[in-house]
N, C-alpha and C positions, 0 to 999 in steps of 0.2 A: 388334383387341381381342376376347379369348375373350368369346361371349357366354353368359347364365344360360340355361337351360334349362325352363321352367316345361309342365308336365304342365295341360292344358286339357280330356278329356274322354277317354272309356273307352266299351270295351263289350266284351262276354262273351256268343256264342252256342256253343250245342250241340245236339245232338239234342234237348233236355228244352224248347229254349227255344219256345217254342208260336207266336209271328209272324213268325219268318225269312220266308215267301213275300211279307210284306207291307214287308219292304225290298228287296223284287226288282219294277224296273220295271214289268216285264208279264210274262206267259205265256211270251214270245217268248223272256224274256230267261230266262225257271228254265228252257226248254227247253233251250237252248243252251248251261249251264252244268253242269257236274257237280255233285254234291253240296257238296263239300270247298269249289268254287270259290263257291258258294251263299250256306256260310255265312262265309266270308271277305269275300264281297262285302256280304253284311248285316253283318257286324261294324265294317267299313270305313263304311259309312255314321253307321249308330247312331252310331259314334266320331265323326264329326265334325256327327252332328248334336246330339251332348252338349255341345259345343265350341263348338256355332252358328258354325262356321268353313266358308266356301265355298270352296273350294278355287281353283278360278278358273287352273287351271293350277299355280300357283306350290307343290305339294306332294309330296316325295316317301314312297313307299311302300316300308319292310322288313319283310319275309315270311320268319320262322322255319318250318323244317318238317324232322320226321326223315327221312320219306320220301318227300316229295309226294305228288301225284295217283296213290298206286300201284295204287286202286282201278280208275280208269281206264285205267291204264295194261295191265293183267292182262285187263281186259274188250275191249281195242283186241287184243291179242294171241292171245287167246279164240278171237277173230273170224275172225282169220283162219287160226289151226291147223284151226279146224272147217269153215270154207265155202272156205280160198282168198281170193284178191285181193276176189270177190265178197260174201267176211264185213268188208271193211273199213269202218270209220263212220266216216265226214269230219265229222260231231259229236264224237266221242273224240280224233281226233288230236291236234287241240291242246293236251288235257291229259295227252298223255305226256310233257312234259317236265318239268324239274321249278318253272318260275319262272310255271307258268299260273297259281299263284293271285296271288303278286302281278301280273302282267298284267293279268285280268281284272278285278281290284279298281281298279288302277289305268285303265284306261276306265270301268269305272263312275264312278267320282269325279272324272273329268278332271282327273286329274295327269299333271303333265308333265315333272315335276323327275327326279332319281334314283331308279330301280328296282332295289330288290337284295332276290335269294333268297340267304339261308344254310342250309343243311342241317347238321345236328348234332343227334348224339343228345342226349338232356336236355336241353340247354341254349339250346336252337335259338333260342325266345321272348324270353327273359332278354341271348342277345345281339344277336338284332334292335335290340331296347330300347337297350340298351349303343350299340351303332353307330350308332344313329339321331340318339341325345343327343351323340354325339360329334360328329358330322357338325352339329348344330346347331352345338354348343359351339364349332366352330372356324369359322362361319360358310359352310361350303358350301352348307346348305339353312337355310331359314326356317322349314320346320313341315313334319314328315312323319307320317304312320300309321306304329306300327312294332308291333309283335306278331308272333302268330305262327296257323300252322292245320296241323289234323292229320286224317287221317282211316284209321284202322288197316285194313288191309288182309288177312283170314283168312286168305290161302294165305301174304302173308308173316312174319304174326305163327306160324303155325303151323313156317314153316323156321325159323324163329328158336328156335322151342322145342327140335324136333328136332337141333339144331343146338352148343344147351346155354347159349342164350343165359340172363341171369340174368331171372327174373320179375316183367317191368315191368309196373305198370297203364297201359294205354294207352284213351283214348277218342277218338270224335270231336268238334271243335270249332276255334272260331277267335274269337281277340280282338287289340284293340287300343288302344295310348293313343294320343293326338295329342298331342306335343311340339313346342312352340314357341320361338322364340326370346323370352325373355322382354319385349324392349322391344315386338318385335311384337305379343307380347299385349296388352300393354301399350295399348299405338296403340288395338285396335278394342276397347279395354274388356272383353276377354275375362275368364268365371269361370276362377277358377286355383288348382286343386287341389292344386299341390303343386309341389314343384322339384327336378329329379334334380341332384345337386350333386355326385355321383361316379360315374364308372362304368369297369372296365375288365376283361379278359379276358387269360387266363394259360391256361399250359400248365402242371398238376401232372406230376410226375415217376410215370408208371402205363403200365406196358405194354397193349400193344391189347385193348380189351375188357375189363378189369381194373382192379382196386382200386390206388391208390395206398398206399405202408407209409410215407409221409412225413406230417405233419398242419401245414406249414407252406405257407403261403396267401401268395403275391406279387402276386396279384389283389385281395383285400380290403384289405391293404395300400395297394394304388396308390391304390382307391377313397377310401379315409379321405383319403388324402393331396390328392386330387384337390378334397377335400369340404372341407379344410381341418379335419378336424376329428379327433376320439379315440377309439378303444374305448369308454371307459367313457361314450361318449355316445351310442352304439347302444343304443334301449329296447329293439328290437325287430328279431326275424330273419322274412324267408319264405324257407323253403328248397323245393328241389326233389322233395318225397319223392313213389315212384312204385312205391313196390309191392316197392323190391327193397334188403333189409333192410341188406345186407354194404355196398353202396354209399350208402345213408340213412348206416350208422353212419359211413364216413368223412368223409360233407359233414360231420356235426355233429364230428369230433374235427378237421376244418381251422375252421370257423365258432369253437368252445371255444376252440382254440392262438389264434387268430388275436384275440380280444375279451379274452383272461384277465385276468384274474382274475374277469371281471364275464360273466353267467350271466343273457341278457336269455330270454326267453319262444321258440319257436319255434312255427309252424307254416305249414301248406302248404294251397293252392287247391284239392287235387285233389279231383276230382270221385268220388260213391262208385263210377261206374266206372272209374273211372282219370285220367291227366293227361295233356293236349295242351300245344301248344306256345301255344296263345294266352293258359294260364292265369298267361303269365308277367306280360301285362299287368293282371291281375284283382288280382296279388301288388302289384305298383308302383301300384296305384291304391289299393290298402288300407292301403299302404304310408304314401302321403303320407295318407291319411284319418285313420288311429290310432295316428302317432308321436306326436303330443302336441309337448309343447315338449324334445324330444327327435329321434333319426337313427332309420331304419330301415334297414337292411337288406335286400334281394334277393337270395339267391346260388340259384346252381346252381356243378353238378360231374358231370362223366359219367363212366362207365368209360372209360378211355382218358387222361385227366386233363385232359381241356378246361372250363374255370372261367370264371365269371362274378361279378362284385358290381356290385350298384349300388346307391349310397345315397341313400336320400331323404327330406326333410323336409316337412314339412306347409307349409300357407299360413301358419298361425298364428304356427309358428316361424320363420319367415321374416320375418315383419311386415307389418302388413298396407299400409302404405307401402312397403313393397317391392317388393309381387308384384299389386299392387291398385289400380286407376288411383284 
């Protein structure tokens, strides 16, 4: 039996956020961690202590990210062009690849279920989320963190420019929601913020790097379909915007084809420096907080034409014999 999907707690750090060290163990533990893996590891907590859910093993962890740890990774590399084998840090290593932060997060939290890194540009966050809900939905896992963490890295934001890459706002941070199985939350009396009722991921027709010329959406579609529900019962969109206008205007002409004739409100998480991948979960907690007795919407869309929807409704609309012991 597919099961419902119920959103149980959230959390959103970034540089700005002022007590990340004080969701890090000890000393010992912000020593050994990179930045990136830092605030992933704080974000991971907060989320499940918004939740008041212990993990206890039974949880797994998806980690959206464009780049990973490229920070570290350029700094482990540094090391060794300038001193040799004797510039190497056995502290750095492990965050060159790219699934340390979920790793890391995941022993902080003692999970033990499913670990999965997605890398994608734009959409990294938004499909973590997507994948997570699915994986509830079809009963593999009973409650996982999913979001996403980013942390921009100069020398490779600066190839990218040189390069002719288009002009994304990029910052650092990481966030997540905890997704449960609804009877599970159920069980331990959990608060229940909201319930993903749709979610899936398409490939629009856009060569690499580039704009799609089509404004037909077989991701939102599925979504709705998944949701059991219509267009005209989307009050509300968050889309992905990030800085880079050509590709903003084709989310909103696939979002517009895809909802028509109905013309609900749009906007975006990002931050006034830009957008990470954890902002996807900040979108889906807002999501189910200000749909009302209405659907909300999620999407993303990258150059390349890799897509995301997810749809979600509040507790309210839901009922609160529903989703509410």
């Amino acid at each position: 039996m597919r099961q419902r999907v119920a959103i149980t707690g959230v959390a959103v750090v970034d540089e700005r956020t002022p007590d990340v060290a004080s969701w890090l163990a000890d000393e010992a533990e912000a020593r050994r961690l990179s930045r990136i893996c830092q605030l992933t590891v704080a974000a991971g907590r907060r989320a499940l202590a918004d939740a008041d859910l212990d993990a206890q093993g039974g949880l797994a962890v998806l980690v959206g990210t464009e780049f990973g740890d490229m920070v570290s990774t350029i700094s482990f590399v540094d090391g060794y062009l300038s001193r040799g084998p004797g510039g190497l840090s056995a502290l750095l290593f492990p965050h060159t690849v790219m699934n340390t932060m979920a790793a890391t997060t995941a022993i902080a939290v003692s999970a033990k279920d499913l670990s999965l890194t997605l890398s994608a540009l734009t959409v990294a966050g938004e499909l973590a989320i997507a994948r997570g809900a699915a994986a509830i939905r079809a009963g593999r896992v009973g409650a996982c963190l999913a979001g996403g963490a980013d942390e921009p890295a100069p020398l490779v934001m600066s190839a990218l420019g040189e390069a002719g890459a288009a002009p994304e706002l990029r910052a650092a941070g990481a966030g997540f929601v905890v997704l449960e199985a609804l009877d599970g939350a159920r069980a331990r009396g959990a608060r229940v913020l909201g319930e993903i009722v749709g979610a899936a991921w398409r490939a629009v027709p856009a060569r690499p790097h580039r704009i799609g010329s089509t404004a037909s959406s077989r991701a939102i579609a599925a979504a709705l379909e998944e949701a059991g529900g219509h267009a005209a019962e989307v009050g509300r969109v968050y889309t992905s915007a990030n800085g880079d206008g050509p590709r903003e205007e084709w989310e909103r002409a696939l979002v517009d084809a895809a909802l028509a004739p109905h013309r609900p409100p749009y906007q975006s998480p990002s931050v006034p420096a830009g957008r990470h991948s954890g902002l996807a979960a900040q979108s889906v907690a807002s999501a189910a907080s200000e749909a009302g007795d209405r659907l909300a919407l999620v999407h993303a869309v990258a150059r390349g034409g890799n897509q995301v929807a997810i749809v979600v409704r509040s507790a309210s609309r839901a009922g609160a014999t529903a989703l509410i012991p």
